[in-house]
Structures are given as structure tokens and as C-alpha cells.
C-alpha positions in Angstrom: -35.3 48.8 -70.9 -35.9 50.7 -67.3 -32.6 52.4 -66.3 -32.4 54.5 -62.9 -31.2 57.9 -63.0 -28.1 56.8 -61.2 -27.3 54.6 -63.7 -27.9 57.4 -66.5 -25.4 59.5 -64.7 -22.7 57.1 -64.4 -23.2 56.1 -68.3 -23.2 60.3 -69.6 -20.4 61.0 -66.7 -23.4 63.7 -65.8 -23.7 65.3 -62.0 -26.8 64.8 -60.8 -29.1 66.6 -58.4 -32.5 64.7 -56.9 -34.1 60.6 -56.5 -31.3 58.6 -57.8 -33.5 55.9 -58.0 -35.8 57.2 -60.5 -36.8 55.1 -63.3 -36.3 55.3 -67.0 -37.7 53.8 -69.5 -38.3 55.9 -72.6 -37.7 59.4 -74.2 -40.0 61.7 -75.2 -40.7 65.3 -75.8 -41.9 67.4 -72.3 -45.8 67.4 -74.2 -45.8 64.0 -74.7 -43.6 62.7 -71.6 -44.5 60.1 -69.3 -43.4 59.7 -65.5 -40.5 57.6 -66.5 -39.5 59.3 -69.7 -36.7 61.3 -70.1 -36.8 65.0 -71.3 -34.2 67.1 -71.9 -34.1 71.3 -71.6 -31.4 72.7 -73.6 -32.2 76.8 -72.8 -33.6 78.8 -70.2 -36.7 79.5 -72.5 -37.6 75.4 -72.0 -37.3 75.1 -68.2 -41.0 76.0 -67.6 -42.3 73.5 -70.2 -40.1 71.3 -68.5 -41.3 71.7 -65.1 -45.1 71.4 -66.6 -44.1 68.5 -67.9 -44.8 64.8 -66.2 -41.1 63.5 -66.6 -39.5 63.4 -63.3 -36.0 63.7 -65.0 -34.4 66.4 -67.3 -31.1 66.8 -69.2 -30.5 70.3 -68.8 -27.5 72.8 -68.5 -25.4 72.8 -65.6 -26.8 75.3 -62.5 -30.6 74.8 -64.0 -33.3 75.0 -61.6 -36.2 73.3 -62.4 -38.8 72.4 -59.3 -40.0 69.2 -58.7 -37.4 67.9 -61.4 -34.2 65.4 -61.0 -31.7 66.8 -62.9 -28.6 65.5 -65.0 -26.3 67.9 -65.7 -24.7 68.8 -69.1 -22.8 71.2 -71.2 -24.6 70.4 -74.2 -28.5 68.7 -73.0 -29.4 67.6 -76.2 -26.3 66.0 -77.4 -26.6 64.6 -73.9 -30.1 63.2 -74.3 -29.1 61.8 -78.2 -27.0 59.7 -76.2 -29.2 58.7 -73.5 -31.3 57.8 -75.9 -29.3 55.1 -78.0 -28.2 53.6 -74.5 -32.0 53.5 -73.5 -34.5 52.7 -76.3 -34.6 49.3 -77.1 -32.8 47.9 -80.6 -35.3 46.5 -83.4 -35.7 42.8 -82.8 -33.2 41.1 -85.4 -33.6 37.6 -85.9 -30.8 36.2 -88.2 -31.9 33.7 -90.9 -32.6 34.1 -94.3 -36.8 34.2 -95.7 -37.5 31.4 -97.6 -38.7 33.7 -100.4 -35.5 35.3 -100.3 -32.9 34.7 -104.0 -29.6 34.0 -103.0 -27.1 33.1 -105.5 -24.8 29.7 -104.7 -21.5 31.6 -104.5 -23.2 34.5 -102.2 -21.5 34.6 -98.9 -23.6 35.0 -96.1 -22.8 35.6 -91.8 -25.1 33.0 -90.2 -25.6 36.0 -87.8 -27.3 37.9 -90.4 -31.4 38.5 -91.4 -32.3 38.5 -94.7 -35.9 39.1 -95.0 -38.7 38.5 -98.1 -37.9 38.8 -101.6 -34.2 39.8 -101.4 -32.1 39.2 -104.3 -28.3 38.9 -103.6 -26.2 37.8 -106.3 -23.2 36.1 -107.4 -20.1 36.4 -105.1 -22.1 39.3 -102.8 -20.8 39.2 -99.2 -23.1 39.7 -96.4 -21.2 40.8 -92.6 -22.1 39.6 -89.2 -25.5 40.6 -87.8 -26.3 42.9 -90.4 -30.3 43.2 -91.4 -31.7 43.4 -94.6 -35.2 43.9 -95.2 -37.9 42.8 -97.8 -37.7 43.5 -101.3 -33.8 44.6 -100.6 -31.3 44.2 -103.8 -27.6 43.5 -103.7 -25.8 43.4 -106.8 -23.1 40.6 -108.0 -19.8 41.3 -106.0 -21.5 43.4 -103.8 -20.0 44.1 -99.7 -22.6 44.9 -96.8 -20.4 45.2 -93.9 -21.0 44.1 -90.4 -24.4 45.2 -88.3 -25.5 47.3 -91.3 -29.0 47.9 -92.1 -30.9 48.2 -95.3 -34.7 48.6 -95.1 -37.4 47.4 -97.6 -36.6 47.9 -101.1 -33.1 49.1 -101.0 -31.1 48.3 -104.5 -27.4 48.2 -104.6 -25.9 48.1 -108.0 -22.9 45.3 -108.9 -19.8 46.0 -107.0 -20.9 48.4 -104.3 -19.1 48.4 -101.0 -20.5 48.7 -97.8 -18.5 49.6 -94.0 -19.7 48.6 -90.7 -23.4 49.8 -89.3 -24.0 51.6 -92.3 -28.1 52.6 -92.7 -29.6 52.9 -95.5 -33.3 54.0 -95.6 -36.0 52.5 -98.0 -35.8 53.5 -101.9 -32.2 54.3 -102.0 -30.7 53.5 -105.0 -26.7 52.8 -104.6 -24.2 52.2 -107.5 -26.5 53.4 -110.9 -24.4 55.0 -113.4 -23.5 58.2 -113.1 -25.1 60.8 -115.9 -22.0 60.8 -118.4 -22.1 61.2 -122.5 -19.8 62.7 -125.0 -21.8 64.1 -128.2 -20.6 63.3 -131.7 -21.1 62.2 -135.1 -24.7 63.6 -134.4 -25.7 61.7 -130.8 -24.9 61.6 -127.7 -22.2 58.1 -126.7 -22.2 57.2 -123.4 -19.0 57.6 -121.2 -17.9 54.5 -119.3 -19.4 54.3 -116.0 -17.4 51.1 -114.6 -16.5 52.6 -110.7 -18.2 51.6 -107.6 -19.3 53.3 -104.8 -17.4 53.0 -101.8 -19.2 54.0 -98.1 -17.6 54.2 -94.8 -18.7 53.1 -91.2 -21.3 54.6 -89.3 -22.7 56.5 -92.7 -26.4 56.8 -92.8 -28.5 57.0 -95.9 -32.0 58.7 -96.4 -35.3 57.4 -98.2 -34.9 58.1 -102.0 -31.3 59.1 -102.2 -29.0 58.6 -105.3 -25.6 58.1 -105.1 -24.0 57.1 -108.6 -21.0 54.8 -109.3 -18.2 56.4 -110.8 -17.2 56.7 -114.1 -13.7 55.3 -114.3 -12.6 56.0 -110.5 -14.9 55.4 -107.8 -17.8 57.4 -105.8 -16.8 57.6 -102.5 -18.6 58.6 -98.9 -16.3 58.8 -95.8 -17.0 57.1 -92.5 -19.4 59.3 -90.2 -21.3 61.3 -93.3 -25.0 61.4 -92.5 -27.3 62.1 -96.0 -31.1 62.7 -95.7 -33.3 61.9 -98.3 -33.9 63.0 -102.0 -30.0 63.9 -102.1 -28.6 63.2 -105.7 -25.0 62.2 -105.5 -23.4 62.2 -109.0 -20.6 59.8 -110.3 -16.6 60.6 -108.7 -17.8 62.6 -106.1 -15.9 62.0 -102.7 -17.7 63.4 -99.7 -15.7 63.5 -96.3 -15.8 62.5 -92.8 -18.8 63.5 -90.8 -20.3 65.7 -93.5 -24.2 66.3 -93.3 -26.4 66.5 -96.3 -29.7 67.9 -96.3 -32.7 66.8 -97.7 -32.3 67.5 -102.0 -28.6 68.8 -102.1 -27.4 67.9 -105.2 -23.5 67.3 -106.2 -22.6 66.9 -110.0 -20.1 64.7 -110.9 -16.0 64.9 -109.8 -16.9 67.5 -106.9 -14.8 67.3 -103.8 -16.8 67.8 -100.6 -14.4 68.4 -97.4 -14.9 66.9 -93.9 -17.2 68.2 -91.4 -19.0 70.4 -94.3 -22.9 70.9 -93.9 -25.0 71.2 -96.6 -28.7 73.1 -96.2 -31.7 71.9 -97.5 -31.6 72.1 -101.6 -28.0 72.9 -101.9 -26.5 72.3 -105.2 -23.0 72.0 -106.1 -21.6 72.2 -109.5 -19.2 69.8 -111.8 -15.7 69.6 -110.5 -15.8 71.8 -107.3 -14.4 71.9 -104.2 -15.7 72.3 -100.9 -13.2 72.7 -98.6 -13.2 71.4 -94.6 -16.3 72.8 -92.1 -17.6 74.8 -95.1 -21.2 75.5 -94.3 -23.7 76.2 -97.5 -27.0 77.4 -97.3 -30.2 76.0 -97.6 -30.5 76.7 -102.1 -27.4 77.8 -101.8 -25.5 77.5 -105.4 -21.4 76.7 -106.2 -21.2 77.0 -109.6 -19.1 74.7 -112.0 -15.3 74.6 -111.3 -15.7 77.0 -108.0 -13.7 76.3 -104.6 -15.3 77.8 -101.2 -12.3 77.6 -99.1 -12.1 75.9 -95.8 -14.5 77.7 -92.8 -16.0 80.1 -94.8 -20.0 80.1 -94.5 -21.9 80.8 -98.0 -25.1 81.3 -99.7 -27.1 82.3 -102.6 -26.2 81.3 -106.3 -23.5 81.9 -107.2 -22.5 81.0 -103.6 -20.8 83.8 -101.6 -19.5 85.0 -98.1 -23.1 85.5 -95.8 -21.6 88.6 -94.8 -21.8 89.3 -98.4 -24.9 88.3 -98.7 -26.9 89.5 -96.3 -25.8 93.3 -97.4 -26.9 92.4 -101.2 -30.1 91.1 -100.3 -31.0 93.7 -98.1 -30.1 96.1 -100.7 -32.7 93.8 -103.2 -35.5 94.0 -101.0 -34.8 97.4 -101.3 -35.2 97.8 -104.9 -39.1 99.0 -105.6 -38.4 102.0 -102.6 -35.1 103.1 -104.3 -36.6 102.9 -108.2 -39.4 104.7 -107.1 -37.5 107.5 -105.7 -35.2 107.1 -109.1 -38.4 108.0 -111.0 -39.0 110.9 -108.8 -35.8 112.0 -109.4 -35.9 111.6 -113.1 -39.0 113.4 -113.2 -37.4 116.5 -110.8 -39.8 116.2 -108.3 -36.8 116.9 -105.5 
């Protein structure tokens, strides 16, 4: 969809310097950027690249001066331009109707708004929300919920009783609702613990490839409007992971943790059983909380076991370290000095 800059402006309330009749009709990076793509500089150190670049519009901070550029004006560019860019990109084409190959039980219930593509199986009593989108090879278990304008791409499996909010995403290969990883040895083998909870997901949650998140054991699993997971995350049974909370690819949370709101997660976190993460608690990529631990609300951490960076950064400096201090140990020892 072409958009003029003027139009841009008046949509991300941005002041604007240059054509106002410039046209938009894509995003792109300043390599790859065509005349009417938009670009966005979010630091002094990108303003040449952006002036080299074809675009003839740029996001960038307020007071930049790039030549030859019209400029929209922001305090933050690339929040800015992730905005832009859901306003300008066009949405997938969704065509609502269900695939003749498609396996829909009688007592299903299904929004005549919404696409269900080849080979989906959605069982008994599953509900299916208005313009919602599910794609090929997709799996929704008996009593299932998929909200409204959610979308599950190809091979997607939700387990019996999961619930779904509004324009929730979930990427190809998640598996939602499995049980959750529970036993209680005795009498020489393992039993298994009940695993009879759902898994409950907020609005506006998105899901990546290959994620796990398991159904609770006798409560429910349960992911809060706003989270955003990436892919290969293991979510274990009871977890509860709060509002706008971001989960990097392969974090890992064992069963009956708490996770705050607004906590971020790096790359290969892992959490043990029953912890709590407090509110805007940041943990670092392979960063470890062991079993039973709290990291209390704000605090940044990393390393196993999990500690204050500050903390941190002074004991691993003193590791790397180590080899120049032992060897001046044996030279001591010997009474070289």
C-alpha cells in the first residue's frame, strides 16, 4: 500500500522536515532500500549510511541532519519505524473457508469469517474466533479455544482444552498443552503425576517455531496478554509468565516458576522448579536461577547460580585472571620474590 510522508506523519504524530508528498510503499534496511522505502536511523553513527542510501525518507531522532533526506522525527526511530511498518506493509491475504481436506468434528464451532487450511484436524466442541487463520497440517484438540484474528501456521498442535486470546501467533512446530514432565517414584518405578490443567494464553502473545509450553499438572499453565516467546523455549507445567515478558530463543522454565511482568529473558536462560522472578527482572543470556531462588523485582542477573551483574562482572574478571595469579602463586611458593 503507497502512503505519502504526510500521511506517515499524521499516523506516528512525527514533525516532519522535506516533500510531504513523497511516496511510501515498503520498508527496508538503508542497503537494500528502494526510492519509496522507508528507513529508519536510530544514532548518529547511521546517518551516513542513511544518506548513501536510495530511500528518500528516514525515521530518525529529532534535530538529525541528513542531506538530501525527508525526515520524520522521533524520540525513539526504531520503535517509530516498527510502527510504520505494521500500518504500511500489506497483511497476508486471508481468505475465510475451510479446505475440503480439512477434519472437523460435527460439534466443532467455527466463525464463517475464519480460514482453515489443508489437513487441519479440530475436534469435538473446539471453538474457532472471527477471522482467525489456521494453516495446513494445524491440530486443535477436543474443547480447544482459538480466539479472534489469531494465527497458527502449518503444523501447529494444540493439545485438548487449550485456550487461546485474541491475535495470538503461533509459529510452525509449536506444540501447546503436552503434559508437563511430572512422576513420583515408588514401589521401584517411576508413577506418573496427574497432568489434567490446560494452558491458558493471553491477547496479543506470540509464539516461536518449536516452542513447548506444557499443560499443568492440576492447576493451569498460564501466559499473560503481551508475552512474546521465540523459538525452542521449553515452558514446563504451572508456570505463569506475566504481561509483556520476552523469552529468548532456548530459555527454559521448570515446572511451578513464577515469571513477573515485563521480565526479559536472554538467549538460553534457565530457570529452576518453583522460582520467582519478580517484575522487569532482566536475566542473562545462560543465565541460571537455581531451584526455589527469587531474584527480586529490577535487579539485572547472570551466570549460574544467577547473581547481581555488578557481582558478576567483578568475579569473572577475577576468573579470567586465574592462570596470571597461580602462576605468580607458584613463584611465590617456590621464593622466587
Amino acid at each position: 500500500m503507497s502512503r505519502t510522508v504526510s500521511e506517515l506523519a499524521k499516523y506516528l504524530a512525527a514533525k516532519m522536515e522535506g516533500d510531504p508528498q513523497a511516496k511510501i510503499s515498503g520498508v527496508a534496511s538503508a542497503e537494500r532500500a528502494g526510492a519509496e522505502d522507508l528507513i529508519y536511523a536510530s544514532s548518529e553513527k547511521n546517518y551516513t549510511q542513511a544518506a548513501a542510501s536510495a530511500a528518500r525518507c528516514v525515521i530518525a531522532s529529532p534535530g538529525a541532519r541528513i542531506p538530501g533526506k525527508t525526515i520524520l522525527e522521533a524520540d525513539d526511530p526504531k520503535l517509530a519505524f516498527a510502527k510504520a511498518a505494521a500500518w504500511i506493509v500489506p497483511k497476508a491475504v486471508h481468505v475465510p473457508g475451510i479446505h475440503a481436506t480439512a477434519v472437523v468434528a460435527p460439534s466443532a464451532s467455527i466463525a464463517p469469517s475464519a480460514s482453515v487450511g489443508a489437513y487441519v484436524v479440530i475436534e469435538d466442541d473446539a471453538i474457532i474466533g472471527a477471522h482467525s487463520r489456521l494453516e495446513a497440517f494445524c491440530f486443535v484438540g477436543r474443547g480447544s479455544r482459538v480466539g479472534a484474528e489469531c494465527v497458527l501456521h502449518p503444523r501447529v498442535t494444540l493439545y485438548a482444552g487449550t485456550q487461546l486470546g485474541d491475535r495470538v501467533e503461533i509459529h510452525s512446530g509449536a506444540v501447546i498443552g503436552a503434559d508437563g514432565f511430572g512422576y513420583v517414584f515408588g514401589e521401584g518405578r517411576h508413577w506418573k503425576f496427574p497432568q489434567i490443567g490446560r494452558v491458558r494464553i493471553g491477547d496479543d502473545v506470540e509464539i516461536g517455531a518449536n516452542t513447548t509450553i506444557d499443560r499443568g499438572s492440576l492447576e493451569d499453565t498460564e501466559i499473560a496478554r503481551e508475552v512474546k516467546i521465540d523459538n525452542l523455549v521449553q515452558i514446563a507445567h504451572n508456570v505463569r509468565v506475566g504481561e509483556h515478558s520476552v523469552l529468548a530463543a532456548q530459555v527454559g522454565i521448570s515446572g511451578s516458576s513464577t515469571i513477573g511482568d515485563r521480565v526479559m529473558m536472554g538467549g538460553q536462560a534457565g530457570v529452576g522448579d518453583h522460582c520467582t522472578i519478580e517484575d522487569d527482572v532482566r536475566v542473562g543470556g545462560q543465565g541460571g536461577v537455581l531451584n526455589g531462588k527469587t531474584i527480586r523485582e529490577g535487579q539485572t542477573v547472570w551466570g549460574t547460580p544467577a547473581r547481581p551483574l555488578g557481582r558478576f562482572k567483578e568475579q569473572y574478571a577475577w576468573l579470567a585472571r586465574l592462570p596470571e595469579l597461580a602462576a605468580r602463586l607458584r613463584t611465590l611458593e617456590r621464593g622466587d620474590e
